[in-house]
PDB file of N, CA, C and O in Angstrom:
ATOM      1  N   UNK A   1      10.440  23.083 -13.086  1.00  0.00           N
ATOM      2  CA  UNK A   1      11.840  23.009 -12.776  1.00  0.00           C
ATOM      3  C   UNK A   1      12.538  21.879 -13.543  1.00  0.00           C
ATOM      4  O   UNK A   1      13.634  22.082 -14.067  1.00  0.00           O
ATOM      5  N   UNK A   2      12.053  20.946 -13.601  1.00  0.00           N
ATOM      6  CA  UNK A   2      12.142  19.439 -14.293  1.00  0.00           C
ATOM      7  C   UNK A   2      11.723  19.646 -15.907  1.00  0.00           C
ATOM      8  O   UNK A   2      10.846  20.436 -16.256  1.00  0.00           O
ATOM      9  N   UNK A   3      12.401  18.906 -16.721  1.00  0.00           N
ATOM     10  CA  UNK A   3      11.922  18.786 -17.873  1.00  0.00           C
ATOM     11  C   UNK A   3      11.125  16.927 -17.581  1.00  0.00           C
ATOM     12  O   UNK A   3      11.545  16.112 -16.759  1.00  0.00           O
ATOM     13  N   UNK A   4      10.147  16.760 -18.374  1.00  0.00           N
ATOM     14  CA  UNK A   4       9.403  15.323 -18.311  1.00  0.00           C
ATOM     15  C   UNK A   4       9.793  14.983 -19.619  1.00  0.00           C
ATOM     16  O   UNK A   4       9.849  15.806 -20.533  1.00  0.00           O
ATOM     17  N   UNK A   5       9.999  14.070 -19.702  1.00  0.00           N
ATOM     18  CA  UNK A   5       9.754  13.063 -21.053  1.00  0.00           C
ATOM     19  C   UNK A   5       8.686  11.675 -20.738  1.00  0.00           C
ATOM     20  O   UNK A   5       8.825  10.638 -20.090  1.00  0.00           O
ATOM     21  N   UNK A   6       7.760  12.165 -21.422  1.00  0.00           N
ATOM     22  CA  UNK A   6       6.935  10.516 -20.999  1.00  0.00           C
ATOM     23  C   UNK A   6       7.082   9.783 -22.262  1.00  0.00           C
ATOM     24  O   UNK A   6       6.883  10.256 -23.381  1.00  0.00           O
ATOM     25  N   UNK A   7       7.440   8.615 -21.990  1.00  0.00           N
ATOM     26  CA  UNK A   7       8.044   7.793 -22.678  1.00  0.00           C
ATOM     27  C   UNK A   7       6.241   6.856 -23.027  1.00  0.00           C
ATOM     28  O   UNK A   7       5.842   6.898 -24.191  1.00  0.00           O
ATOM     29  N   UNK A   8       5.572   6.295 -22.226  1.00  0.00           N
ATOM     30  CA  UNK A   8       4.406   5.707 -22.272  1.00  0.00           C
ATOM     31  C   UNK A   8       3.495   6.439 -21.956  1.00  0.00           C
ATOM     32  O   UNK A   8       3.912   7.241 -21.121  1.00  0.00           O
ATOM     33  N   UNK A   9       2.333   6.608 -22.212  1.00  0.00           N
ATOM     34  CA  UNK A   9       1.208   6.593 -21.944  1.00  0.00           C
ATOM     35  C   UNK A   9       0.214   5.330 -21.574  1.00  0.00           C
ATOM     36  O   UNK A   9      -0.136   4.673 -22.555  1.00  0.00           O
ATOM     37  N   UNK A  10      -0.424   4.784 -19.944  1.00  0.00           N
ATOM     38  CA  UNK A  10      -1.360   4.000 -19.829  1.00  0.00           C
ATOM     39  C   UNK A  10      -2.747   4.032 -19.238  1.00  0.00           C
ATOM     40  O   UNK A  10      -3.098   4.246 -18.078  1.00  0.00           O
ATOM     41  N   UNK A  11      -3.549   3.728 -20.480  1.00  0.00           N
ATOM     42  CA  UNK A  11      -4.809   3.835 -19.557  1.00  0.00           C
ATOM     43  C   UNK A  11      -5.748   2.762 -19.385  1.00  0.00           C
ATOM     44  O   UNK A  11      -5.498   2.009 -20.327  1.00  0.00           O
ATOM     45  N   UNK A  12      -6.694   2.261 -18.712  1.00  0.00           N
ATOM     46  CA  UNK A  12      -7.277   1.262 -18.288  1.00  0.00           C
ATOM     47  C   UNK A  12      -8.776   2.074 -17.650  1.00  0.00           C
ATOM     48  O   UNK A  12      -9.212   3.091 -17.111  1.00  0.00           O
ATOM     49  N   UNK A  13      -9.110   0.768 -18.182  1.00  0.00           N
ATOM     50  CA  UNK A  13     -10.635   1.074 -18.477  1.00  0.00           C
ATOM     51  C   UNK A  13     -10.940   0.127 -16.548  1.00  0.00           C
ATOM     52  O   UNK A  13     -10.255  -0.609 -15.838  1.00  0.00           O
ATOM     53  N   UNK A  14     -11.818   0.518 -16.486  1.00  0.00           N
ATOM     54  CA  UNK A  14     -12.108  -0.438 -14.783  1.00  0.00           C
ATOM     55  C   UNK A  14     -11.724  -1.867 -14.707  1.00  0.00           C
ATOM     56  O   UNK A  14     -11.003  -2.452 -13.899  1.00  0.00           O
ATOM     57  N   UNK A  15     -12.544  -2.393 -16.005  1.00  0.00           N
ATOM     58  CA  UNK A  15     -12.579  -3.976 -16.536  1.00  0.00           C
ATOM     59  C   UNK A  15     -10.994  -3.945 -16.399  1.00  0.00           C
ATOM     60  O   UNK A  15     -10.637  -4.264 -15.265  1.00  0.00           O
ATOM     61  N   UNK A  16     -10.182  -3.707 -17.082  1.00  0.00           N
ATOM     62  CA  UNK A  16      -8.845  -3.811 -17.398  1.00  0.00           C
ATOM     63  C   UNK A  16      -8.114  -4.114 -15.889  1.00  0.00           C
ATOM     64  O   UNK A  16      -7.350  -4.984 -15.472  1.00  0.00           O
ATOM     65  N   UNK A  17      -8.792  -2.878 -15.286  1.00  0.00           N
ATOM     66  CA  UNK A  17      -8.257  -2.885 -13.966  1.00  0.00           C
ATOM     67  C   UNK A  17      -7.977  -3.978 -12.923  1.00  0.00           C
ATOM     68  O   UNK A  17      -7.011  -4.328 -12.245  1.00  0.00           O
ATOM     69  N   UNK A  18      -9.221  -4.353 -13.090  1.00  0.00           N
ATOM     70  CA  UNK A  18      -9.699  -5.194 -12.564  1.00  0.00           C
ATOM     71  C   UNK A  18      -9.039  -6.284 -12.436  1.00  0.00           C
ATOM     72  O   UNK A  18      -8.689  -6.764 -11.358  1.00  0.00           O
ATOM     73  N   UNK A  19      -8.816  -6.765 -13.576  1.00  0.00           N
ATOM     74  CA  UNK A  19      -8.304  -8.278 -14.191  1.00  0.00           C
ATOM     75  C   UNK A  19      -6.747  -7.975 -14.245  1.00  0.00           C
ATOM     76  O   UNK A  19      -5.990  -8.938 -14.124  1.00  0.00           O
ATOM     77  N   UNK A  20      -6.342  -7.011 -14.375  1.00  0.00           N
ATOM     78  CA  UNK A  20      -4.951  -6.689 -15.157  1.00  0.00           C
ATOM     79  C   UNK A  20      -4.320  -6.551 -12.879  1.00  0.00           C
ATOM     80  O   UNK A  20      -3.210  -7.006 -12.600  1.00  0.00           O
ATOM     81  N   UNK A  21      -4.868  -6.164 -12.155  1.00  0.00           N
ATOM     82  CA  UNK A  21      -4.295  -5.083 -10.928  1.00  0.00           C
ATOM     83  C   UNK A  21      -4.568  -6.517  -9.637  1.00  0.00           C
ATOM     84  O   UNK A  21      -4.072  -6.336  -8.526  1.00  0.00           O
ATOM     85  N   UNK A  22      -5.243  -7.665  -9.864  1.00  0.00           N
ATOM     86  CA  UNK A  22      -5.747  -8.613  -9.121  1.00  0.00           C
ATOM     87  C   UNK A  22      -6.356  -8.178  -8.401  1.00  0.00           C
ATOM     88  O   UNK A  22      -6.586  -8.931  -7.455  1.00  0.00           O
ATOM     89  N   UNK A  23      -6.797  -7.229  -8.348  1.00  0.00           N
ATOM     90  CA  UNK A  23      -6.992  -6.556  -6.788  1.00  0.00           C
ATOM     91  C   UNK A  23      -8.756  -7.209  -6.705  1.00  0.00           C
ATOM     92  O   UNK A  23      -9.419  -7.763  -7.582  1.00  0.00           O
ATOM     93  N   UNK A  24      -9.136  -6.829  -5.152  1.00  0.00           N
ATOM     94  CA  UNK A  24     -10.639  -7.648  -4.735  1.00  0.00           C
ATOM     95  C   UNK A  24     -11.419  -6.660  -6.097  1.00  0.00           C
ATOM     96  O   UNK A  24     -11.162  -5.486  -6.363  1.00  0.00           O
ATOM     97  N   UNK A  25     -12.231  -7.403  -6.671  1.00  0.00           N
ATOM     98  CA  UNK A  25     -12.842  -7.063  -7.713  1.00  0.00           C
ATOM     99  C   UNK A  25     -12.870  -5.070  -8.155  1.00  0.00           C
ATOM    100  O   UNK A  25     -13.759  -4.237  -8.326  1.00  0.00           O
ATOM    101  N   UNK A  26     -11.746  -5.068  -8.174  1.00  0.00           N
ATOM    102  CA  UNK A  26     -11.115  -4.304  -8.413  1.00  0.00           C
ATOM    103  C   UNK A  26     -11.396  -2.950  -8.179  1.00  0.00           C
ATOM    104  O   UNK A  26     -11.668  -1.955  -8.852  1.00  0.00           O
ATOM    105  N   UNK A  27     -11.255  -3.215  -7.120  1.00  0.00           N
ATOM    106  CA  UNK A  27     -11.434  -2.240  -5.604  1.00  0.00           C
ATOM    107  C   UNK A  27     -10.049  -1.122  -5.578  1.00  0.00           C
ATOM    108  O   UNK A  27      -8.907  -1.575  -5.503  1.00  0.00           O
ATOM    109  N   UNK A  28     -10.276   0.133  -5.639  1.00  0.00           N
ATOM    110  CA  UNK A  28      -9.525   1.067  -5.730  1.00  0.00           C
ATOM    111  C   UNK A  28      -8.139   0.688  -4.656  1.00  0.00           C
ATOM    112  O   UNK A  28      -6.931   0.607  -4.878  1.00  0.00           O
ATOM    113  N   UNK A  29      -8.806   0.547  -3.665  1.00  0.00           N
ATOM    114  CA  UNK A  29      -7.783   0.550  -2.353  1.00  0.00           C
ATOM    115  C   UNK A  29      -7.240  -0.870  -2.068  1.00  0.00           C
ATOM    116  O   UNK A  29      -6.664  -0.996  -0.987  1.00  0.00           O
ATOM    117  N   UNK A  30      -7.344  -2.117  -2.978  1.00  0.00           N
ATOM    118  CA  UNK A  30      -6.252  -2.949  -3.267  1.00  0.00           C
ATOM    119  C   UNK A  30      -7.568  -4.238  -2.068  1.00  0.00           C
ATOM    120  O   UNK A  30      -7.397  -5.446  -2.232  1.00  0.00           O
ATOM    121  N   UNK A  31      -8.547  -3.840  -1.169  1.00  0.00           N
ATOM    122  CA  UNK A  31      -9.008  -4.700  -0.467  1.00  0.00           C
ATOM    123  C   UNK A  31     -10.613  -3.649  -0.682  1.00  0.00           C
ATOM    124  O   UNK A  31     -10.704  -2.426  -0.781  1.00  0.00           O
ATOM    125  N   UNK A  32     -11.554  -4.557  -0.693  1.00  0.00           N
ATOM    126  CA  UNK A  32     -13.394  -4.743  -0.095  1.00  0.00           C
ATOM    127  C   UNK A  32     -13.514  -3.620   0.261  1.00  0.00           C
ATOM    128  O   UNK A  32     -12.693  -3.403   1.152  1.00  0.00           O
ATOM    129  N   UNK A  33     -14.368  -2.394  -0.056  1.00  0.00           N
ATOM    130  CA  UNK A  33     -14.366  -1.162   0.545  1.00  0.00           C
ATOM    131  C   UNK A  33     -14.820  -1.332   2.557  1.00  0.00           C
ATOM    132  O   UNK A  33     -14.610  -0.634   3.549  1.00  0.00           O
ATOM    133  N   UNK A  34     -15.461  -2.569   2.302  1.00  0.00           N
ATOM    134  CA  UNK A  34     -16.259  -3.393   3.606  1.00  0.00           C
ATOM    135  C   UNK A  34     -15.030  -4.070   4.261  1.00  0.00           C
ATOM    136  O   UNK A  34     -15.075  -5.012   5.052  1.00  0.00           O
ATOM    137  N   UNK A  35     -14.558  -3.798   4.065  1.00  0.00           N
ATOM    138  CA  UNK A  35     -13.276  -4.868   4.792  1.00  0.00           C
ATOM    139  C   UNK A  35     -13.069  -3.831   6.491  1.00  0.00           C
ATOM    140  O   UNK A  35     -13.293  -2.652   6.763  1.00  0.00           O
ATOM    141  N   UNK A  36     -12.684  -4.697   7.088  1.00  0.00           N
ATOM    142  CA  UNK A  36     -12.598  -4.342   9.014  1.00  0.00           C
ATOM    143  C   UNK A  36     -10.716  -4.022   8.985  1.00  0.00           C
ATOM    144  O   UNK A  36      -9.802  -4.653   8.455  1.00  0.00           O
ATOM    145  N   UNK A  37     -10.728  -3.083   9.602  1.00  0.00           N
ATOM    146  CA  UNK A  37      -9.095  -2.914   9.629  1.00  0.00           C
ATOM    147  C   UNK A  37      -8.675  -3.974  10.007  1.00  0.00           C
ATOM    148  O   UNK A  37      -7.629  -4.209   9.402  1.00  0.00           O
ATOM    149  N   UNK A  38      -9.016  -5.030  10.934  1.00  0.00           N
ATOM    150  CA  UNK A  38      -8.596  -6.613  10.992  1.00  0.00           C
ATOM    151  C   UNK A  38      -7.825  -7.080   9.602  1.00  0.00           C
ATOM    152  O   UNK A  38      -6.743  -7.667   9.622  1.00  0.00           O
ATOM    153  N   UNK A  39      -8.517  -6.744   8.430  1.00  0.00           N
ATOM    154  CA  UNK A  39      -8.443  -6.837   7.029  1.00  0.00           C
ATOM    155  C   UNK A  39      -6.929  -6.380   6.658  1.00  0.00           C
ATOM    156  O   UNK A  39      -6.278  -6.921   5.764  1.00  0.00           O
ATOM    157  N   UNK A  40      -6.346  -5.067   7.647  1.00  0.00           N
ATOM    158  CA  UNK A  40      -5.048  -4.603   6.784  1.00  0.00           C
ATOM    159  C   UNK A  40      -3.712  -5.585   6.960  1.00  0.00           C
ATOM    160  O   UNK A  40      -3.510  -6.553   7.692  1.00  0.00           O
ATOM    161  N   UNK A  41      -2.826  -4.857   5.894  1.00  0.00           N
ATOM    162  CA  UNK A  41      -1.532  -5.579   6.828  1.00  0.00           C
ATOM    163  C   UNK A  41      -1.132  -5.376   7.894  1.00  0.00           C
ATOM    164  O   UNK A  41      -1.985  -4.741   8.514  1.00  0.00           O
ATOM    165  N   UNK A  42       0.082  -5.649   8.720  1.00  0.00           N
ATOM    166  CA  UNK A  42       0.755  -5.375   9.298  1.00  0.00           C
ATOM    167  C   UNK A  42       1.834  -4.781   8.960  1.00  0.00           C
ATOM    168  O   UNK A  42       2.625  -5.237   8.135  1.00  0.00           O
ATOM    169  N   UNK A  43       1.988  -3.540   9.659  1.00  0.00           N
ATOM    170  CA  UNK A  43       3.429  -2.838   8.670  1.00  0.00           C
ATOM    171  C   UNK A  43       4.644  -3.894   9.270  1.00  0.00           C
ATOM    172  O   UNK A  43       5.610  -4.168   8.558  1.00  0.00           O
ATOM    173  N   UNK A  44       4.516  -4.371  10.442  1.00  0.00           N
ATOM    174  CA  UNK A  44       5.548  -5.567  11.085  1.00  0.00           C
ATOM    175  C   UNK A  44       5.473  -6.729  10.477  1.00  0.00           C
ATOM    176  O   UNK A  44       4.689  -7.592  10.870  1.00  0.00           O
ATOM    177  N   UNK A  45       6.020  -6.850   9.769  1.00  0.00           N
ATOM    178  CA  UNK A  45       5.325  -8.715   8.776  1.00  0.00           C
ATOM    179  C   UNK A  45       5.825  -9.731   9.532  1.00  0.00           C
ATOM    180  O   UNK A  45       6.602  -9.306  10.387  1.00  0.00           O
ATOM    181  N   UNK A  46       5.639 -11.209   9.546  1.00  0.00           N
ATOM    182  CA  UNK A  46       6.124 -11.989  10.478  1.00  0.00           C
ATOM    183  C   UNK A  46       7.708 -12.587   9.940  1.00  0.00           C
ATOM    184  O   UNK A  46       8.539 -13.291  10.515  1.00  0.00           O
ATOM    185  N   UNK A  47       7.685 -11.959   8.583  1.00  0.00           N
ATOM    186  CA  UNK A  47       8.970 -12.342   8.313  1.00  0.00           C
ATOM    187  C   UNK A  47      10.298 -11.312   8.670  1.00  0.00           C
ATOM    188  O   UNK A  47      10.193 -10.139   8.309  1.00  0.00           O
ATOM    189  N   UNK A  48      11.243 -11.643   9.206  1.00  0.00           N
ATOM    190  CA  UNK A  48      12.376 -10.908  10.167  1.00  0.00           C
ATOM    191  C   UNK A  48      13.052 -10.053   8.618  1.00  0.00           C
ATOM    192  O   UNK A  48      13.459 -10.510   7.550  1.00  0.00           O
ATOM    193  N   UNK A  49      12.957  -9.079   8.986  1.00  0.00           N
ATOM    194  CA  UNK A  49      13.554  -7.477   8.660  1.00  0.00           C
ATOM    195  C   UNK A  49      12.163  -7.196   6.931  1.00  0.00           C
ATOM    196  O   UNK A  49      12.599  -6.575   5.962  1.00  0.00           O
ATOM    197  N   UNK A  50      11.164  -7.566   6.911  1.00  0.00           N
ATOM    198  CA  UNK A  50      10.593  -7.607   6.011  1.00  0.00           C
ATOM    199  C   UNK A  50       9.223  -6.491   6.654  1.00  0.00           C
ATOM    200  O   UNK A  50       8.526  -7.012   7.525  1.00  0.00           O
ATOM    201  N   UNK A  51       8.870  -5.066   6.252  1.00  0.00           N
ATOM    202  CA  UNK A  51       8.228  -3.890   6.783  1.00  0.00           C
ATOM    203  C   UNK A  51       7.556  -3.392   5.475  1.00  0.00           C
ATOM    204  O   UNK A  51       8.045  -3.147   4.372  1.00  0.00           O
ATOM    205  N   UNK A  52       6.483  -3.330   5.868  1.00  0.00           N
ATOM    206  CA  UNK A  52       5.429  -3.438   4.506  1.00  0.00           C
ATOM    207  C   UNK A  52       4.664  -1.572   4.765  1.00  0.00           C
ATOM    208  O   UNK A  52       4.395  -1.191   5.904  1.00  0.00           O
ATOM    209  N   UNK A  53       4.512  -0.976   3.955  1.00  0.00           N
ATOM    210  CA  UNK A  53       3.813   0.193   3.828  1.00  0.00           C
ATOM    211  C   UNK A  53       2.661   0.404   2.459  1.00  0.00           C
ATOM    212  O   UNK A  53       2.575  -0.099   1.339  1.00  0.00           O
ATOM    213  N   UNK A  54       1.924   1.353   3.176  1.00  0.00           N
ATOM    214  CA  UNK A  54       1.057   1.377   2.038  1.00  0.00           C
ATOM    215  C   UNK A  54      -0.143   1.584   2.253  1.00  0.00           C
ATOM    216  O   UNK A  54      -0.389   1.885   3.421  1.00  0.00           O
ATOM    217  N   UNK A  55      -1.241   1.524   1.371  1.00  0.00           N
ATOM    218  CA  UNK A  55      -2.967   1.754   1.587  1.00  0.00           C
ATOM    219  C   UNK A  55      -3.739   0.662   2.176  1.00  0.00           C
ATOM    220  O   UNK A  55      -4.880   0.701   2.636  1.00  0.00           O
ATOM    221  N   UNK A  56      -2.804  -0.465   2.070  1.00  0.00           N
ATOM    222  CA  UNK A  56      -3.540  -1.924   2.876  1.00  0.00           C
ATOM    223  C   UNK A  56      -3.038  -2.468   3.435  1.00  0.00           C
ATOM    224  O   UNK A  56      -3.106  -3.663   3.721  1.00  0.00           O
ATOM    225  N   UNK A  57      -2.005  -1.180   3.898  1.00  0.00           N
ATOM    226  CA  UNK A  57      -1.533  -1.221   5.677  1.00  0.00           C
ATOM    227  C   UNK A  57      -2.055  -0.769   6.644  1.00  0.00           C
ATOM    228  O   UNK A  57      -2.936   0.052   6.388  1.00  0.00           O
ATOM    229  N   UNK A  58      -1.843  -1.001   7.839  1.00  0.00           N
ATOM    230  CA  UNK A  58      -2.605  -0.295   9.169  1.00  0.00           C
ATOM    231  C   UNK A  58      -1.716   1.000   8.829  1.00  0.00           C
ATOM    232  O   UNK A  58      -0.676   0.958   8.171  1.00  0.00           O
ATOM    233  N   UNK A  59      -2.269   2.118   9.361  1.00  0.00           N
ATOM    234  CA  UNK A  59      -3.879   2.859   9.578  1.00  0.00           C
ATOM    235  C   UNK A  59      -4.584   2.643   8.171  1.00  0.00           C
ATOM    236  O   UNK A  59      -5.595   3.274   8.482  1.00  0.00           O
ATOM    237  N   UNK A  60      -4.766   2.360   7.244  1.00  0.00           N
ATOM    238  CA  UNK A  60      -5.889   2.201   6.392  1.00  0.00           C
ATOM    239  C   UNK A  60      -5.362   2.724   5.015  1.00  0.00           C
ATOM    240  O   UNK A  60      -4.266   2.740   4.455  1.00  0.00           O
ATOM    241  N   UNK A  61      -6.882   3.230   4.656  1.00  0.00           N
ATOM    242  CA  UNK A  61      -6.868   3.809   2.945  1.00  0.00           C
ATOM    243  C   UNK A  61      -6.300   5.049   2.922  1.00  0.00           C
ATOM    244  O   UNK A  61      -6.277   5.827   3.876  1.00  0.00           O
ATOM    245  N   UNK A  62      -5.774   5.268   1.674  1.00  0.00           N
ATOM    246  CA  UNK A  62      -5.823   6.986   1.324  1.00  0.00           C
ATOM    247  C   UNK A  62      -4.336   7.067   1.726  1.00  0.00           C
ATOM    248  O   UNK A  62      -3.634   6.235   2.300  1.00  0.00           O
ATOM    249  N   UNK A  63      -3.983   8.608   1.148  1.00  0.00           N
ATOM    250  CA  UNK A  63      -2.873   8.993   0.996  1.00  0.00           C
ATOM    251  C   UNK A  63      -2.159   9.388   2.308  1.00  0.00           C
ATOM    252  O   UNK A  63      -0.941   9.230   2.230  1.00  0.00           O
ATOM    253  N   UNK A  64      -2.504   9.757   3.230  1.00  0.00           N
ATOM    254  CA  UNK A  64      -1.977   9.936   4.627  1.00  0.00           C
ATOM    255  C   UNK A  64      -2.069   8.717   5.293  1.00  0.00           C
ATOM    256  O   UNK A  64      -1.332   8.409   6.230  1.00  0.00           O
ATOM    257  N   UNK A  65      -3.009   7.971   4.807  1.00  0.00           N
ATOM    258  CA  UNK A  65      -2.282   6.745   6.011  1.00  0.00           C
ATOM    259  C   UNK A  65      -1.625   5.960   5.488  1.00  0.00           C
ATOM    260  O   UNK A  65      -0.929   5.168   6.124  1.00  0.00           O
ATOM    261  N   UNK A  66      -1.683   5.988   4.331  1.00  0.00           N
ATOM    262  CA  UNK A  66      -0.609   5.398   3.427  1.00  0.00           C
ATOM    263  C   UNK A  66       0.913   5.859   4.079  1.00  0.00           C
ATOM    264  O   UNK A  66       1.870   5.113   4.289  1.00  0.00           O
ATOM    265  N   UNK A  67       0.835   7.067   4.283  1.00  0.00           N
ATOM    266  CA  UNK A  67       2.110   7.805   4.218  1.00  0.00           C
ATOM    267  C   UNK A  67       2.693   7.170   6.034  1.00  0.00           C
ATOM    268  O   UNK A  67       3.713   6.533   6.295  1.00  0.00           O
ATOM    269  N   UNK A  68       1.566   7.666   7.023  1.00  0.00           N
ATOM    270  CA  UNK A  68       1.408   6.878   8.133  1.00  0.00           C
ATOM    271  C   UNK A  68       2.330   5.936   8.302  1.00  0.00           C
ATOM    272  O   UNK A  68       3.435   6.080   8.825  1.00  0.00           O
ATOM    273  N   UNK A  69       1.623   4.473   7.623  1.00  0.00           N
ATOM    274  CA  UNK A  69       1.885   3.101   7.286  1.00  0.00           C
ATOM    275  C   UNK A  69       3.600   3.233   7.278  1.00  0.00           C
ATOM    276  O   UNK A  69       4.342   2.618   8.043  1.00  0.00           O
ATOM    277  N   UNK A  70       3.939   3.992   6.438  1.00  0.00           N
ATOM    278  CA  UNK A  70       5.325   4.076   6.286  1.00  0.00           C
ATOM    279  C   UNK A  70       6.378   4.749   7.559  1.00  0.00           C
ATOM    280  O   UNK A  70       7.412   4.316   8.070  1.00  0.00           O
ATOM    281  N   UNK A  71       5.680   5.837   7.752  1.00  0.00           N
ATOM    282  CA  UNK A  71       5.905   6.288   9.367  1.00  0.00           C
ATOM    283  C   UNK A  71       6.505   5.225  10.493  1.00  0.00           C
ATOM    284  O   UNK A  71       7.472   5.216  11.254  1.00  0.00           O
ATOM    285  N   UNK A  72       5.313   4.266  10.158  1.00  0.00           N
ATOM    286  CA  UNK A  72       5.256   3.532  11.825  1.00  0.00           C
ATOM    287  C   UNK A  72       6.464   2.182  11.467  1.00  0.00           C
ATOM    288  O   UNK A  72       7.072   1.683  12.414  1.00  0.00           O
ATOM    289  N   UNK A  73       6.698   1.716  10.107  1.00  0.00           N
ATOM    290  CA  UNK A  73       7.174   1.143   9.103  1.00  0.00           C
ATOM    291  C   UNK A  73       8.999   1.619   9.162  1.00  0.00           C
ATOM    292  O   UNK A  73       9.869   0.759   9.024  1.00  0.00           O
ATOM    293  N   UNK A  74       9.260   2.792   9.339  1.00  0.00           N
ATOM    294  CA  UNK A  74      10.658   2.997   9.647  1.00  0.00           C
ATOM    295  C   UNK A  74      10.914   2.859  11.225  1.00  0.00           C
ATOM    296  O   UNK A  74      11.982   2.480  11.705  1.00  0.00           O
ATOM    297  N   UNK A  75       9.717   3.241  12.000  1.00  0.00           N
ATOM    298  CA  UNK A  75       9.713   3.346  13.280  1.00  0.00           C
ATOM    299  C   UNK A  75      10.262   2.382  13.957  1.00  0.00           C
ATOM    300  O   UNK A  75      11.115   2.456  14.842  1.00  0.00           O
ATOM    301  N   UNK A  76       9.445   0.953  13.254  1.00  0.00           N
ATOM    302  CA  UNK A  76       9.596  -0.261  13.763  1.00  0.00           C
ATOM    303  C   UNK A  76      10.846  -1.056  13.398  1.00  0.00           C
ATOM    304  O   UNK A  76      11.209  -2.082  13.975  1.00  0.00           O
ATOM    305  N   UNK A  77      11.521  -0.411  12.278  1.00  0.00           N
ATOM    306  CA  UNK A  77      12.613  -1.083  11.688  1.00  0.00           C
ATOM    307  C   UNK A  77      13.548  -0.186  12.888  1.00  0.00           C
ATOM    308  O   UNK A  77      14.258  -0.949  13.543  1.00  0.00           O
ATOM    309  N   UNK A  78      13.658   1.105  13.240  1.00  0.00           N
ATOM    310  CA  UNK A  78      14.485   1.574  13.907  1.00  0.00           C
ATOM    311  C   UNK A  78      14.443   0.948  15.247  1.00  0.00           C
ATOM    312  O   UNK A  78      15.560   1.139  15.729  1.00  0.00           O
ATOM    313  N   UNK A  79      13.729   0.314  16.063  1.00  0.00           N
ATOM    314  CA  UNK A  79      13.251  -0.610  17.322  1.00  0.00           C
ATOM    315  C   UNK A  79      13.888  -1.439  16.903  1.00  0.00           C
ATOM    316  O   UNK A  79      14.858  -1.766  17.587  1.00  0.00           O
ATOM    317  N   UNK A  80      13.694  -2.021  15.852  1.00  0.00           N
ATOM    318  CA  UNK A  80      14.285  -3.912  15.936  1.00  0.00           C
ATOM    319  C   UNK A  80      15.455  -3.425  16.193  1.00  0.00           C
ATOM    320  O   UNK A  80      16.140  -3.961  17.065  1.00  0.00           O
ATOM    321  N   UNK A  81      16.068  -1.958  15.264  1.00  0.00           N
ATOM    322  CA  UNK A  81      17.828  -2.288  14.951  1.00  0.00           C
ATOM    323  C   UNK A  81      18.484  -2.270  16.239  1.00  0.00           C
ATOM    324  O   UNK A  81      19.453  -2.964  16.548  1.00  0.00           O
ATOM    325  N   UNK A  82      17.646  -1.083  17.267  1.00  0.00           N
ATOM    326  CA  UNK A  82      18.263  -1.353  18.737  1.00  0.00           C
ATOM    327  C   UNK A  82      18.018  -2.328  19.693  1.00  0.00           C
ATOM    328  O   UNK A  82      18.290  -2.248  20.891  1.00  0.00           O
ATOM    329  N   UNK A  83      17.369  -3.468  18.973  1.00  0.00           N
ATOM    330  CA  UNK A  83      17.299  -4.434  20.268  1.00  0.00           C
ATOM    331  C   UNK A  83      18.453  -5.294  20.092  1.00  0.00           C
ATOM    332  O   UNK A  83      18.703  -6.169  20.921  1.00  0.00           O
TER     333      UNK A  83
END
């Protein structure tokens, strides 16, 4: 339906990844595959109107809780706005 123009092409080798993404030794999901959900964020951050989403947010890894994360992430912004 869309026409694309890709303007760049990037690819990265693991090493690259690694070093280039900071991530825990460059761990797909941004944290320790060993890490305890204790480990995630909080989609509620302690800083006021600041709502974090994502894969190393609570509920966890992967693309649905990612999506989740964001879920609970508008949820909570819609709570604060009515208090």
């Amino acid at each position: 339906m869309h026409e694309i123009d890709i303007a760049v092409y990037r690819i990265l080798s693991q090493k690259e990844f690694q070093n280039g993404a900071h991530l825990y030794a460059g761990a797909l999901y941004g944290l320790s595959p060993l890490a305890s959900p204790a480990a995630l964020f909080k989609y509620r951050s302690p800083i006021r109107a600041l709502y974090q989403a994502g894969q190393t947010t609570w509920p966890g890894f992967g693309i649905a809780s990612a999506g989740m994360s964001g879920v609970m992430a508008a949820e909570a912004l819609v709570q604060d706005e009515v208090r």
